[in-house]
N, C-alpha and C positions, 0 to 999 in steps of 0.2 A: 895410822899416823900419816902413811902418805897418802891415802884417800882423805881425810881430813887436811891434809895441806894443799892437794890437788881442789878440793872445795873451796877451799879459802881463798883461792886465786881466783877458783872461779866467780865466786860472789863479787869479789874484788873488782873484776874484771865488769860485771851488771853493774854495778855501779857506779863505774867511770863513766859506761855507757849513760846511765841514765842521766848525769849531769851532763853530758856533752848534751843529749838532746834535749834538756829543759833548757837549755843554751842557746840551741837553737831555735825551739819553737815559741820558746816566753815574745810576746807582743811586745817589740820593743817600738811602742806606736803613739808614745806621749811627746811628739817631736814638735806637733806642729802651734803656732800661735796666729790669730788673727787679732792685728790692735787698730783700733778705732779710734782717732782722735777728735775731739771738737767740745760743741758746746751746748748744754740742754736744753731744748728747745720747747718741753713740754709735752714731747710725745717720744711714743717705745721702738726698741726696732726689733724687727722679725727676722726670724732666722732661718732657712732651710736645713735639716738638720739629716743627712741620709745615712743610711747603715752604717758600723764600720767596716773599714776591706774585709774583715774574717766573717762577714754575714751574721755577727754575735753582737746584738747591743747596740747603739747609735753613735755616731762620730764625735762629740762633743762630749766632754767629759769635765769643763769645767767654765764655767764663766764670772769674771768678775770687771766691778766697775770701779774705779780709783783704787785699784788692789784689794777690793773688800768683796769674798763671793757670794753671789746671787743666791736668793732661794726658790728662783725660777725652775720649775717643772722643765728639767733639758732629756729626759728619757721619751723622746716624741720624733717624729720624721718632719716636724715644726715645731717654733718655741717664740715665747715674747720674752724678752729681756726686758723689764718692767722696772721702771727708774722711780716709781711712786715710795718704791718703800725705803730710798734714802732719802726724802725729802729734800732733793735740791731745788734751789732758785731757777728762775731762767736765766740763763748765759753763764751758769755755771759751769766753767771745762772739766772735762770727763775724760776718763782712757777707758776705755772697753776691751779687754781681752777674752777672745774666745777661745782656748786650749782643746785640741784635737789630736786627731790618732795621725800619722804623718801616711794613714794608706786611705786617706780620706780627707774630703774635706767639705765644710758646712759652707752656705750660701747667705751673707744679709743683702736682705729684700730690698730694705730702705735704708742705706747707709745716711741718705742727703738731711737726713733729719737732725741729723748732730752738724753738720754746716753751720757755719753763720750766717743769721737770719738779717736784714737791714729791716728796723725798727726805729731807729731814732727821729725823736722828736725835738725841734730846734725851739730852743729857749731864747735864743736873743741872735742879733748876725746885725755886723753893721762895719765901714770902711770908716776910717778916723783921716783927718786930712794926710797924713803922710802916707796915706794907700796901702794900710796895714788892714788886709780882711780879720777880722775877727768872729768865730763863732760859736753857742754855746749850746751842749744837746746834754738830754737824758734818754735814760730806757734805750741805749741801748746794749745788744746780748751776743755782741761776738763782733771781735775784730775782724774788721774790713776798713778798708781803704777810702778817703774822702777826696774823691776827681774836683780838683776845680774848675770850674767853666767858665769863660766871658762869652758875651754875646756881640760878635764883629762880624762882617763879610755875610747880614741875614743867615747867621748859624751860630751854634754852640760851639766852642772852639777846647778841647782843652787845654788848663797852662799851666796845670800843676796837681800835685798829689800830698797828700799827707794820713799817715798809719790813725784807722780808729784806735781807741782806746778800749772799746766794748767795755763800759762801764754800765750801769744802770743808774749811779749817779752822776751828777753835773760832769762834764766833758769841756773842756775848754781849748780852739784850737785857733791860730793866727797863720798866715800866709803873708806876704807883702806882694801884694800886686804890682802888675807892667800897667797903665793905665795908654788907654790909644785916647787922641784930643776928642773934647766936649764931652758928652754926658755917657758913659759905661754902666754896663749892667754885669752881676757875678750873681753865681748861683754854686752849690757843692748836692754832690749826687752820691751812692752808694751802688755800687751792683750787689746782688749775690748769688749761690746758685742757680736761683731761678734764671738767672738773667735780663728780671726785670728793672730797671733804673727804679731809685727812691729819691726822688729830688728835692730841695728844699726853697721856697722861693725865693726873687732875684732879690737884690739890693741894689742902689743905683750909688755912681758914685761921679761927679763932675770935675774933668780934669780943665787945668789952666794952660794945659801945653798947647801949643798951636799946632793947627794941621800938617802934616807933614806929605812932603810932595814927591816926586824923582824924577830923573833924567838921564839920559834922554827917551825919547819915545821910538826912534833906530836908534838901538845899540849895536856894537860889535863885539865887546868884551865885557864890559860891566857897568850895570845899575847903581845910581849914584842918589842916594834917600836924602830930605833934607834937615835927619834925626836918624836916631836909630827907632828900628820900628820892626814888629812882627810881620815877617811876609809867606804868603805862596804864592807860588809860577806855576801854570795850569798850560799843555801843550792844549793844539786846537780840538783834541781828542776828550778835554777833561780829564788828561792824567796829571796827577801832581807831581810835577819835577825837580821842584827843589824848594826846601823849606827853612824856615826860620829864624832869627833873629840879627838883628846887626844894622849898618848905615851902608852896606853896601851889600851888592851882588853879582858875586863873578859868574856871567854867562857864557863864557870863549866856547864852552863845550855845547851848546846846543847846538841844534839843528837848525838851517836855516827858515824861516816862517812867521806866525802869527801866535804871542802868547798873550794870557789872560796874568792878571796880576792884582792880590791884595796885599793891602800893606794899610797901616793905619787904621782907620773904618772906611777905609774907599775900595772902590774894587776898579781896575782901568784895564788896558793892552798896551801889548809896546812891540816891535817886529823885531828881529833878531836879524841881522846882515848878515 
C-alpha cells in the first residue's frame, strides 16, 4: 500500500512534468500577419517563403485574399498567390493576408502590383464661362489623385488637386479655376507608383480680366499688384522665396539685391532696397 501510494505520486509527479514541457515546447508561432492592401491589377504576387525558425516545414501557413483562403501550393521556399481563381475585375480592392510563424518571416517580391495603376481615359473636359474646369474619365482602376495644372511663366504650374474616384465607369469631376488675363491653358495629370505622369490634354480657356501690373520696380517693403494674382519671387540664385497668391507682397525681410518675379502670365524683376 505504501509502495502503491509512493508510485502514484510518482506518476503523478511525470506528469505534471510532462504538461509543463508540452507547455513549453508547443510552437507558439501563429503570431505573425502580413496584410496587403490595394487594387487588382491583373497580375499575381510572389512570395519568398523560408523555413520555419524550428527548421520543420515552411513559414507561411496560411494565406488569404478578401478573408477567403487560397488554394495556392504555400509548402515551397517560393509561392504565387494566384488571383485568377477569384475572378475579380481590374481595380477591384483586395486585402491580402499572409499568416506566418512569428520566428519567421516570408518575403513579397512584388508588392507594387496591387498599387494603383493611372489608366484613365478622358471622355470630355471643357471650362464653361464662369471658369468652372469640368472633366469626364473612364477605366479607371484605383484611386489616385487628379493634379491640376495651368500653363503660366512658360511652365506647368500646379493649382490644385482633387481625390480620383477609381471607378471603371463614368467619373465626373469640376474644379473652379483662378484664370491669369487673355487666353489660359489647363490640363489634369495622375502620378503612380511608377512615378510616371499620365496626362490628359490642355483645354484653353480666354479670360476678360485685364493685365495685371505692380509697383514699384525699387521697393523697400512691399509689392503692390494691380489685382490679385498668382506670384513667385526668384532670388539672383534661382531660389524661390516666396510664393503665392494675393494683391500684395510683403518684402521688408529680403535681402538686399536683384529679384526675378512672376505674377499674372508676365515674368519681370524688381530690386529690393
Amino acid at each position: 500500500m505504501r509502495n502503491n501510494g509512493y508510485a502514484g505520486r510518482k506518476l503523478n509527479g511525470v506528469r505534471n512534468l510532462l504538461i509543463v514541457i508540452i507547455l513549453f515546447v508547443s510552437p507558439i508561432s501563429f503570431a505573425g500577419t502580413i496584410i496587403l492592401e490595394g487594387n487588382y491589377q491583373g497580375k499575381n504576387l510572389f512570395v519568398q517563403n523560408p523555413f520555419a525558425g524550428s527548421g520543420v516545414g515552411f513559414c507561411t501557413y496560411e494565406v488569404t485574399i478578401n478573408d477567403q483562403v487560397t488554394t495556392d501550393e504555400i509548402n515551397s521556399s517560393a509561392f504565387e498567390i494566384d488571383f485568377t481563381a477569384f475572378q475579380l475585375e481590374i481595380g477591384t480592392k483586395v486585402v491580402v493576408k499572409i499568416r506566418h510563424g512569428d520566428d519567421c518571416k516570408p518575403k513579397i517580391l512584388n508588392p507594387e502590383v496591387l498599387k494603383p495603376k493611372s489608366t484613365f481615359d478622358i471622355v470630355s473636359m471643357k471650362i464653361d464661362d464662369d471658369g468652372v474646369l469640368t472633366w469626364s474619365t473612364n477605366n479607371e482602376t484605383g484611386r489616385l489623385p487628379y493634379i491640376i495644372e495651368q500653363f503660366r511663366w512658360n511652365k506647368w504650374v500646379k493649382v490644385g488637386e482633387e481625390e480620383g474616384k477609381g471607378l471603371k465607369s463614368t467619373n465626373t469631376y469640376t474644379f473652379k479655376i483662378t484664370p491669369h488675363s487673355a487666353e489660359n491653358k489647363f490640363r489634369v495629370k495622375q502620378v503612380d507608383y511608377s512615378r510616371r505622369p499620365r496626362y490628359s490634354s490642355s483645354v484653353k480657356f480666354r479670360s476678360k480680366k485685364p493685365p495685371v501690373t505692380f509697383a514699384p520696380v525699387k521697393v523697400k517693403d512691399t509689392i503692390l499688384f494691380s489685382d490679385e494674382t498668382m506670384y513667385e519671387i526668384y532670388d539672383a540664385y534661382g531660389n524661390i522665396v516666396k510664393k503665392g497668391f494675393g494683391a500684395k507682397v510683403d518684402v521688408s525681410n529680403l535681402k538686399k539685391g536683384t529679384y526675378y518675379i512672376n505674377y499674372d502670365k508676365e515674368m519681370g524683376k524688381f530690386l529690393k532696397k
